[in-house]
VEXDREN-623248 format. One record per residue (C-alpha): residue in three letters; x, y, z. Coordinates in steps of 0.001 Angstrom, whole numbers, always signed. Layout:
// VEXDREN-623248
   r    east   north      up
 ALA       X       Y       Z
...
***
This chain:
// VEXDREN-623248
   r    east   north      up
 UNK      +0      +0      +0
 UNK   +1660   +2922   -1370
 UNK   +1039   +6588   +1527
 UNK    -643   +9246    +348
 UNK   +1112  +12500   +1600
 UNK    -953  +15510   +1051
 UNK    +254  +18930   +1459
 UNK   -1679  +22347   +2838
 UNK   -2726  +23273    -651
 UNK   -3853  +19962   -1514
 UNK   -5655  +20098   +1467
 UNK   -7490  +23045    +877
 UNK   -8902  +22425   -2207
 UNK  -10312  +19478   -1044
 UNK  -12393  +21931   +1664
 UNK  -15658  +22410    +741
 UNK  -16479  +26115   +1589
 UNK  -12875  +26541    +134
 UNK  -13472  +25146   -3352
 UNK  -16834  +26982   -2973
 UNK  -15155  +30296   -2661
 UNK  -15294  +33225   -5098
 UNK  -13128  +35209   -5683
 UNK  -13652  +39083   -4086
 UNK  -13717  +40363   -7661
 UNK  -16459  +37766   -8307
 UNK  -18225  +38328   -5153
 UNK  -18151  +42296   -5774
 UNK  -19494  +42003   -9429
 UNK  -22391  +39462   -8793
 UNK  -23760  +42212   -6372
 UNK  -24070  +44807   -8471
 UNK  -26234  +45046  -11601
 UNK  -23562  +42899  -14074
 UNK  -22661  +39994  -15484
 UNK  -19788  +37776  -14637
 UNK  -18560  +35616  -17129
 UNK  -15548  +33442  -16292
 UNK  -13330  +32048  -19551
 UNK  -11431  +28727  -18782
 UNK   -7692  +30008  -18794
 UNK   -5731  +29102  -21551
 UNK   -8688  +28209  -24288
 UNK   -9019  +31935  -25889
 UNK  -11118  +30268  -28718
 UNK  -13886  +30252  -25802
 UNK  -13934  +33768  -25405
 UNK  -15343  +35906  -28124
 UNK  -13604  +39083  -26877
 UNK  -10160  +37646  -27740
 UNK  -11261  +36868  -31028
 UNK  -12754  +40387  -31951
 UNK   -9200  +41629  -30499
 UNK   -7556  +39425  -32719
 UNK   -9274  +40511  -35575
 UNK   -8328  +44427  -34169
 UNK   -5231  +43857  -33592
 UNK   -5082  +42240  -37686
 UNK   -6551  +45277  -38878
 UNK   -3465  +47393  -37134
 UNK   -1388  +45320  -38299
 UNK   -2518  +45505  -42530
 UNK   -2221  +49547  -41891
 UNK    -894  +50882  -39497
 UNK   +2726  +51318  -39322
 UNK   +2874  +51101  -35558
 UNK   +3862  +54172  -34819
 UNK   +2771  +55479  -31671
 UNK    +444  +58400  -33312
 UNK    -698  +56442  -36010
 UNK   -1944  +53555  -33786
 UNK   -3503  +56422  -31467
 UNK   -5046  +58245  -34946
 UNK   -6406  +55421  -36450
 UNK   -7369  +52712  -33427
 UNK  -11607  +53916  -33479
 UNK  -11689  +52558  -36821
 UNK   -9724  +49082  -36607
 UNK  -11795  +48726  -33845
 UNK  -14968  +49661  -35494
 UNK  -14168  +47581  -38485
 UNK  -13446  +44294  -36340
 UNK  -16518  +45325  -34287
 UNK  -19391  +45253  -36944
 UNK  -22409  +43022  -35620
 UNK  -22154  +40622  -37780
 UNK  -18358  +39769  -36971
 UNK  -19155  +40090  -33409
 UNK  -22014  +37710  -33907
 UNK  -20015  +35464  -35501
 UNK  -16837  +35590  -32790
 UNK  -19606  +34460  -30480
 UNK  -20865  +31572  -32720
 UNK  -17966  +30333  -33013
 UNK  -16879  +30635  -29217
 UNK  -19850  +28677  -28433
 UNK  -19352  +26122  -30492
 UNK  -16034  +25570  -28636
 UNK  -18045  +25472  -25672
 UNK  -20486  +23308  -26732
 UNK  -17583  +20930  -28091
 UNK  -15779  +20974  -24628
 UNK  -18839  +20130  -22541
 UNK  -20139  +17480  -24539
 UNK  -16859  +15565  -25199
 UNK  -14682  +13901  -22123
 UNK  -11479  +13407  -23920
 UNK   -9411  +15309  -25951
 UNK   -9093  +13793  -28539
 UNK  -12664  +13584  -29133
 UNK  -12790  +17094  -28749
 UNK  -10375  +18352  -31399
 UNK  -12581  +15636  -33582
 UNK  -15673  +18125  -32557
 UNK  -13952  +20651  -33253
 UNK  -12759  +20094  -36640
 UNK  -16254  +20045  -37692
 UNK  -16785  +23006  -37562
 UNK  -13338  +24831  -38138
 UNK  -12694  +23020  -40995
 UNK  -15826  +22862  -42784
 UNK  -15998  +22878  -46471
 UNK  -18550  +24880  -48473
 UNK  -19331  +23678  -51746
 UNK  -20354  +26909  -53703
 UNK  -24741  +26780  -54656
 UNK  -23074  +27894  -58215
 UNK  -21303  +24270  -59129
 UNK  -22958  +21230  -60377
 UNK  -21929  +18154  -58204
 UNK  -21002  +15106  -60249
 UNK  -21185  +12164  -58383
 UNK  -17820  +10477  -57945
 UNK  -19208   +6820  -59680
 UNK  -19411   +9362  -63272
 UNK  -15643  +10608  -62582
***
């Protein structure tokens, strides 16, 4: 029989009213009037705001020439380009499809599988006949 040795930290996570905690920030934001949405760490395909700063940051990137005073001229409009409803619909589409993928699978593997679905979808074009592959 092999001994288990468990340390202080170990030991308080095991707590109940310790893994039950919140955090102050938590605590102070559920009691007033707004939401509090906790991201997994590490998964920024989760979070929709990450992906509308990604798209931001592209937008800087294509024409600004990072300059100090050009980023602080032009960085209302990369952010109102990347910010158009329809992109920020479609960040959080997306986001919650990688939700959706990570609570319904239970191994990874089976996750990237979900995931693939959906990231690398094709779309045959309405335009194109499709000739079936027994013709070929």
């Amino acid at each position: 029989m092999r001994k288990e040795v468990y340390g202080l930290d170990m030991i308080w996570k095991n707590c109940p009213d310790f893994k039950n905690q919140k955090s102050v920030l938590e605590e102070v934001i559920i009691n007033s009037v707004y939401v509090f949405e906790l991201y997994p760490k590490y998964h920024c395909e989760c979070n929709w705001i990450e992906m509308y700063w990604g798209a931001a940051k592209r937008e800087a990137r294509l024409k600004c020439d990072y300059s100090f005073k050009s980023l602080e001229r032009n960085i209302d409009s990369f952010l109102d380009k990347a910010g158009d409803l329809a992109h920020i619909r479609r960040y959080f589409r997306r986001s919650m499809d990688f939700i959706e993928a990570y609570s319904r699978c239970t191994d990874g593997r089976e996750v990237v599988q979900e995931v693939r679905k959906f990231v690398e979808k094709k779309h045959l074009s309405h335009r194109k006949v499709r000739v079936s592959s027994d013709l070929v």
